[in-house]
N, C-alpha and C positions, 0 to 999 in steps of 0.2 A: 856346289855352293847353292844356298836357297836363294829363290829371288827376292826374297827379304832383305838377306844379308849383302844381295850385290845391289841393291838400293839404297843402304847404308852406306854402301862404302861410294856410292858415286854421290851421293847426298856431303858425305865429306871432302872428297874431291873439287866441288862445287863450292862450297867452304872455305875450302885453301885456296882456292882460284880467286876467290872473290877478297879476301885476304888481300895476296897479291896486288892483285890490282887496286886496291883502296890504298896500299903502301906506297905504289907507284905513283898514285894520284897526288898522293902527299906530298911527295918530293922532289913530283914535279911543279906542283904548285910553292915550294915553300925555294926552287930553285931560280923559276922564272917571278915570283915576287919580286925579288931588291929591282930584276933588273925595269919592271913596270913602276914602282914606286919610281926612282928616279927618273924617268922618261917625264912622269906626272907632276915633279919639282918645277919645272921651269916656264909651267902652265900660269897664263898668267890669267885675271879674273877678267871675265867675259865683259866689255864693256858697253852699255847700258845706250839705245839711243831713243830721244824724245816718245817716237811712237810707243815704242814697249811700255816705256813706263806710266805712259798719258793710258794706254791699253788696262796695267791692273787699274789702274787709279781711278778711269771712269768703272769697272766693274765694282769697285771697291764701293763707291757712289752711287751705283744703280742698285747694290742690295741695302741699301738705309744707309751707309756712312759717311752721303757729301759732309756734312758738318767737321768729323772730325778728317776729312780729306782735305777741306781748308785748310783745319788747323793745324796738318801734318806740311802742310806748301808754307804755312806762314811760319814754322818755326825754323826754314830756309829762307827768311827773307825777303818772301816773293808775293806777291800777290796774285799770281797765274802759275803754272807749271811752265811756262816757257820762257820764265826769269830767272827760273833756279839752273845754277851752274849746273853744265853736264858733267863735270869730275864729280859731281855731288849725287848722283843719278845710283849709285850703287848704296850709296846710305838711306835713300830715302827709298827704297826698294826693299828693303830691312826692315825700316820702321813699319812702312806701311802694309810687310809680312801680318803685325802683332796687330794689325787695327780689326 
């Protein structure tokens, strides 16, 4: 056999192998999925407390946008950040994503 032709054939060898293994990967990823997805169902949303949010919120206000930081505290009702309800602490974390 030339060395050509058994470079070919371990070239396809390599091929199949790799094949293989990408089918394996598939299957095992598409079998351990469902059981990650549910595990990840019962996860509840991370809840928010004063520092973190007063943290984006003075950033938010140190690159130019105290004005509309106010005006994102005042349409909670509040005149300060530590009037606004903490169950409120996740929506206002949202808003102040888009400012």
């Amino acid at each position: 056999m030339s060395k050509m032709n058994e470079i070919q054939m371990t070239i396809q060898s390599l091929r199949e192998c790799a094949a293989v293994i990408a089918d394996t990967a598939d299957y095992l990823a598409q079998a351990f999925s469902c059981e990650t997805e549910v595990k990840e169902e019962p996860k509840q949303e991370k809840s928010l407390k004063l520092e973190d949010v007063r943290a984006v919120l003075a950033d938010k206000s140190r690159s130019g946008k105290t004005a509309k930081v106010k005006a994102l505290i005042a349409t909670f009702g509040a005149d300060k950040l530590s009037d606004i309800d903490p169950n409120s602490y996740v929506e206002l974390m949202k808003k102040a994503e888009v400012l």
